[in-house]
N, C-alpha and C positions, 0 to 999 in steps of 0.2 A: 260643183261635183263632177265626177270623172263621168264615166261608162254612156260620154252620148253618142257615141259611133254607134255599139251593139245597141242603144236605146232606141236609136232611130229604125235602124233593122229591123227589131224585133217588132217594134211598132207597127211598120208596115207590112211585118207578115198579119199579125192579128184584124190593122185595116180590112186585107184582101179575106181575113175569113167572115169578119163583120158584114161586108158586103152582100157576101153570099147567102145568106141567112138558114135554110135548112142547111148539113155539111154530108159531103158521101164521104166514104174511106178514103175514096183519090182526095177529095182536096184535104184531109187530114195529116195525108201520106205527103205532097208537096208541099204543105206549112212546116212538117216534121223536117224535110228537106231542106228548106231555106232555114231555119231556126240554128239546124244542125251548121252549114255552111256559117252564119253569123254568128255563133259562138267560136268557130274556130279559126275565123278571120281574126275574134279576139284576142285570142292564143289560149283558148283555154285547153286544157290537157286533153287528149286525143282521146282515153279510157272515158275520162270523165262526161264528155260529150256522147259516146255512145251507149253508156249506159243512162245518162240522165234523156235522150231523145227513146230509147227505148221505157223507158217507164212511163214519161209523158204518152207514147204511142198508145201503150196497154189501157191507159186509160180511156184516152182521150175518144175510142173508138169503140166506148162501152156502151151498151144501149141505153143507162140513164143520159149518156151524153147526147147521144143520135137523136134520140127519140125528143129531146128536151124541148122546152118554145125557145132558147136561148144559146145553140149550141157554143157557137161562138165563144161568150161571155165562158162557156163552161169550160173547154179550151185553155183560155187565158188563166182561170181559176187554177184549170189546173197546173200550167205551166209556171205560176206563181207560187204555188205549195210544194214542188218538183223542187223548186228553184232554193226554196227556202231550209226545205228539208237537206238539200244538198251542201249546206254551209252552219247546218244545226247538231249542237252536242253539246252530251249530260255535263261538259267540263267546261261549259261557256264562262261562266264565272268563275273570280278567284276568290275562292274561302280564305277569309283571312279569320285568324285565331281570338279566341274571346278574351283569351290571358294567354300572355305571353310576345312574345315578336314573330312577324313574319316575314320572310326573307324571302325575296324577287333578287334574282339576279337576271339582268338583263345583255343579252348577248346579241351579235350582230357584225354586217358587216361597215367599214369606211361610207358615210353619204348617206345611209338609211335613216340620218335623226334619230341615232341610238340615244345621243344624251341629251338631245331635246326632249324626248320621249319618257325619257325617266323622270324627269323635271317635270313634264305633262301630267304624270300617273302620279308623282308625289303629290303635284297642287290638286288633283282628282282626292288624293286619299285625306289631305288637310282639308280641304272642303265639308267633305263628311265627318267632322271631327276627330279623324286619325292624327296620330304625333309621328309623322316619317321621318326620315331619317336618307339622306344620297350619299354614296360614299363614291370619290372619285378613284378608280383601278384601273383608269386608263394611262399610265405609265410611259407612252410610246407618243404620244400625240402632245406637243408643245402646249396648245391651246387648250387642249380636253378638259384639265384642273380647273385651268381659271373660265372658261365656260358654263363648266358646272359651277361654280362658285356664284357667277354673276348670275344664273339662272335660279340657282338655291335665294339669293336675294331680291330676287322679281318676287316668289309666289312666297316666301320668307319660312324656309324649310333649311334647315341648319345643313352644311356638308361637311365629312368627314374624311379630312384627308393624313398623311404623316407626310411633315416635310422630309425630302430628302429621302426618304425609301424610294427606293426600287425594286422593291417585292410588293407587289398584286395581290398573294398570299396572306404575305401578311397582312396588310391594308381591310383587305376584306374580312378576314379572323377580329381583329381587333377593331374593327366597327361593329360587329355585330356584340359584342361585349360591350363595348360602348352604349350601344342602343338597350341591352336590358338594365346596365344600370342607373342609364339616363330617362328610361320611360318611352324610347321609341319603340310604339307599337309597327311600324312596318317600313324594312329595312331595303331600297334600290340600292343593288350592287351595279354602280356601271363601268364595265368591263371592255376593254379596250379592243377597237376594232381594226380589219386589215383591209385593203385591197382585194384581196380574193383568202380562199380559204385556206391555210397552210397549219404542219405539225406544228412548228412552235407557238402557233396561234391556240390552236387545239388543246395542247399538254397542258398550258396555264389555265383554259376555264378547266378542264375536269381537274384540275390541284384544287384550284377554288373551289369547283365544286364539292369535291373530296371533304373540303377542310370544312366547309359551315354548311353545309347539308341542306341546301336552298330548297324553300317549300314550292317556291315557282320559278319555271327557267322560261324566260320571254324572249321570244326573239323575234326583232326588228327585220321587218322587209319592205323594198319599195316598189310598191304594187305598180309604179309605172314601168316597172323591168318586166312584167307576164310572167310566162313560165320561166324565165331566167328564176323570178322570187321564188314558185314552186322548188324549183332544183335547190338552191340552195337552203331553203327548210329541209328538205329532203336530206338535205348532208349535215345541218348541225345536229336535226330530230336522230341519224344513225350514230354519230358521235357521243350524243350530251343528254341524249332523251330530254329535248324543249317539253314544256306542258301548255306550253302555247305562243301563237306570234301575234304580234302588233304589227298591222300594216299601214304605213305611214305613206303619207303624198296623195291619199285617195282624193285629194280636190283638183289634182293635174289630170295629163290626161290620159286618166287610165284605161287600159283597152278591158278590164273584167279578168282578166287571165286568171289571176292571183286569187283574187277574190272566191273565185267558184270553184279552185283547183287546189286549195293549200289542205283543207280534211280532207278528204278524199285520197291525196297523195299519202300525205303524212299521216293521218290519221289524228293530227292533233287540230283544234280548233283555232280560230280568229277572234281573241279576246276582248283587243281592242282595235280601233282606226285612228289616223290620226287625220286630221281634213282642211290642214292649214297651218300656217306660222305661229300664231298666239298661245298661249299656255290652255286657252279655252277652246280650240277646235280642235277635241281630244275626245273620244265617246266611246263608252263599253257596247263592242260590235253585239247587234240586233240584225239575223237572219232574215226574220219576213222585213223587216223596212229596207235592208239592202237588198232582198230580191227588189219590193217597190220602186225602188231607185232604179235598179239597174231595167225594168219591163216600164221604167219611164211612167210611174204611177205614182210619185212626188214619195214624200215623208211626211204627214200630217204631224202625227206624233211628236218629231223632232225638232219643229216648227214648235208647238206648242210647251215644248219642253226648255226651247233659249227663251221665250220671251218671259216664261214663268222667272226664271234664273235672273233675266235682268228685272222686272219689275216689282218693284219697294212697294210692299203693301199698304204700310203706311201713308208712302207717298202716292197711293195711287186713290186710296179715301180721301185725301186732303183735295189732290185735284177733282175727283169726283163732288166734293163740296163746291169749290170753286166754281166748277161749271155749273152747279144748280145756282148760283148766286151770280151768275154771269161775272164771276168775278176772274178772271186769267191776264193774268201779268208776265215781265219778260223772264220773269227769277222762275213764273211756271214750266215756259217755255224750253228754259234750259235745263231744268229738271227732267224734261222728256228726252232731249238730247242727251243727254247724256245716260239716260237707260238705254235708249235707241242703239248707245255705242257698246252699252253690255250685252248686245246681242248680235257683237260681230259682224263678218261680211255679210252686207245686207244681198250683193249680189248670190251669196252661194245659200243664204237664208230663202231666196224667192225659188229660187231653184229645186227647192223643195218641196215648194205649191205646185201641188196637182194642177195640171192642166193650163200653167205656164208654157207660154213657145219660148223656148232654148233659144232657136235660132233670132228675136225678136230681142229677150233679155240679152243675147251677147252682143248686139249692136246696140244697145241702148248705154245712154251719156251716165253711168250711177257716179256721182263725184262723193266719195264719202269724205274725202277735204272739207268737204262743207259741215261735216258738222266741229271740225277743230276752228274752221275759220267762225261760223256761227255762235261758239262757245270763246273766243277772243274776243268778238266781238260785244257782244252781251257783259264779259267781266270788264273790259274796260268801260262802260255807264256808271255814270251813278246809282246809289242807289235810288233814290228821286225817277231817275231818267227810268228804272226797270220796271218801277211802278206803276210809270203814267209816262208810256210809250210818246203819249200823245203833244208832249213837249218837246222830244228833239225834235227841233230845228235843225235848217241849211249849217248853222253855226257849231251845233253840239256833233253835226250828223260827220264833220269835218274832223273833229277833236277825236270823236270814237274812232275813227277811222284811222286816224294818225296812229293813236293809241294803242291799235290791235293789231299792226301793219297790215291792214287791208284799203281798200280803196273804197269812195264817199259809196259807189255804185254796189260795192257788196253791202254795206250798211241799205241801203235801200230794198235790198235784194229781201234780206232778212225780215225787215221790219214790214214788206209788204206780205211775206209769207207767215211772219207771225198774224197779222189782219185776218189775213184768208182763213188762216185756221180758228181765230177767235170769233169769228164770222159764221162759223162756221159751226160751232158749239153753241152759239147762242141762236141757229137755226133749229138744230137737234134737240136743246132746252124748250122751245115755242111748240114741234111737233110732237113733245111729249115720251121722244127717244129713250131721254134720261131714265123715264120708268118700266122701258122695254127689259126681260129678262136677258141676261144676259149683259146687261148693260154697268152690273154693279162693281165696282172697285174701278171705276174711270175707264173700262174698255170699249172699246169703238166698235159698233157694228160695222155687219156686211157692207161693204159698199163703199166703205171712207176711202176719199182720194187723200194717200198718205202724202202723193206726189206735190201736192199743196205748200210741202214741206222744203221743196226746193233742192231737193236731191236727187 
């Protein structure tokens, strides 16, 4: 995740008031000081930094603060609620309709992951048992069609394009007639983007828009531009009246600009984020956990929210048996791998643990190869051999290895980290772990070295 420049900043102003422990007005007045300077080092909007340092100020030097045993803490509280309220509104969410179709058109400029994006939000709405529908309108870009086409059949959401037009216009009209008499409940218009922003760019979305009377207008920004992203919300929101943006690229490195500047300016909210390449590092934007993130206080939440996503309930009672019966084989082993890999980057997953050092996890070796080689490795065994580990031999350990194009030493690699971990569960079984709260549907307490794992 982006915002560790401003993270680190802001960190160490709160440090220097922790320190202090009672707080006067002067050191409230110099925390206000560097705060303000480390927001606009961000590039966050000049208005926005002065009014959001003067609210924190009014607070923060009110006598429940002064007076408190914790000022400090009280400070931080507040500049967390400041922060969160400054990226919060009644139009966070997009109502989509209980009958009928809903129509997102999505707008943007060239490089923002306009048609990733839409692709992202379709597999969001099929997820929740929506029937979406992508229509490709981007007309000007060679690639854009078959893009959207090969994206439409990753998350397997149908796309609607006419051969051979060159009307946008139309394109879009008659998709959305498509989609009510085919049962598509929610319709992505994606709409072709420019280099920068110009009239002929302009006149086709408001035609589109004209012609199918879109319930929501999204527009795509890359929060690693700063206030560049500001500016240009600021000019499709005066042209097209956006009802919201998607700000995509949040896991590079983004300076906050965007993030804390785009309401405010506009007026309009941050719907969604995008926080990665995959069609799953896609999340409906949450104000207080991106204040969290960016005052370097993790995401619990969101942590808790990918592992739910990846882990099979079913399959998580099975190996919960297992382990009571000290029974774990290799065919279990790869069952965990391969949830492990429905929960995406693991680096930007820890990232989100409170009270992770940043600078400790960016130097550290995380090889997520391992779990593609780990999982070749495992399919190319017998079945015999996944059951009862304990039979490969020098001879079999050679064949697996041929087998999965890896080398005899990664098979060893594995099958020592598979021990460890079985080893490991049958100590947890003996200390009586298993019947600790918390502990049901096969989840691992405090404390388990995950790293066992060999990644």
């Amino acid at each position: 995740m982006g915002f560790d420049s401003l993270s680190e900043k802001l960190t160490a102003v709160f440090k220097k008031l922790k320190n202090k422990g009672k707080l006067t007005e002067t050191d409230v007045s110099e925390a206000m000081r560097e705060i303000k300077l480390a927001l606009l080092s961000a590039d966050v909007n000049f208005k926005v930094v002065k009014e959001f340092v003067k609210k924190v100020s009014e607070r923060a030097v009110g006598e429940q603060v002064m007076k408190s045993l914790t000022p400090a803490q009280q400070v931080i509280k507040i500049v967390n609620e400041e922060m969160a309220l400054l990226m919060t509104s009644e139009n966070q969410k997009i109502k989509l309709k209980n009958n009928g179709t809903t129509v997102i058109m999505m707008v943007g400029l060239q490089g923002t992951g306009k048609t990733t994006h839409v692709a992202k939000l379709a597999n969001l709405y099929k997820q929740q048992g929506r029937r979406p529908l992508m229509v490709a309108c981007d007309i000007y870009r060679p690639a854009a069609i078959l893009q959207l086409q090969k994206l439409g059949e990753k998350c397997g959401v149908p796309v609607f394009t006419i051969d051979g037009c060159n009307d946008a216009v139309k394109i879009a009209s008659e998709a959305v007639e498509h989609a009510k008499k085919h049962g598509n409940d929610v319709v992505f218009i994606d709409t072709a983007g420019r280099l920068h922003i110009d009239e002929d760019m302009m006149a086709e979305l408001k035609n589109i828009k004209s012609k199918i009377s879109p319930d929501e207008i999204l527009l795509t920004v890359d929060a690693m531009t700063g206030q560049d992203a500001v500016n240009v919300a600021e000019s499709f929101n005066e042209l097209l009246d956006i009802t919201g943006v998607i700000l995509t690229k949040l896991d590079g490195d983004t300076r906050g600009g965007a993030v804390l500047s785009v309401l405010y300016v506009t007026g309009k909210p941050v719907k969604f984020a995008g926080t990665g390449e995959k069609l799953g590092d896609f999340e409906e934007f949450n104000p207080s956990r991106m204040a969290n993130r960016i005052l370097g206080m993790g995401d619990v939440l969101s942590v808790i929210e990918k592992v739910e996503k990846a882990i099979d309930e079913e399959e998580a009672k099975k190996l919960e048996e297992k382990m009571r019966a000290n029974v774990f084989d290799l065919d279990d082993y790869l069952s965990q791998i391969r949830q492990l890999k429905k929960m995406g980057n693991i680096r930007s997953l820890l990232e989100s643990v409170p009270g992770v050092d940043k600078k400790a996890l960016a130097s550290a070796n995380i090889d997520e190869r391992q779990f593609l080689r780990y999982e070749a490795i495992i399919q190319s065994m017998t079945k015999k051999e996944r059951r009862k580990p304990e039979i490969i031999d020098g001879k079999r350990r050679k064949r697996i290895a041929l087998g999965s194009g890896n080398t005899v030493e990664e098979v060893n690699r594995l099958l020592k980290s598979y021990k460890q971990i079985k080893e490991m569960m049958k100590k947890m079984n003996k200390s009586g772990m298993m019947n600790m709260p918390g502990m049901k549907g096969g989840k691992m307490p405090r404390g388990v070295d995950f790293s066992k794992m060999g990644f």
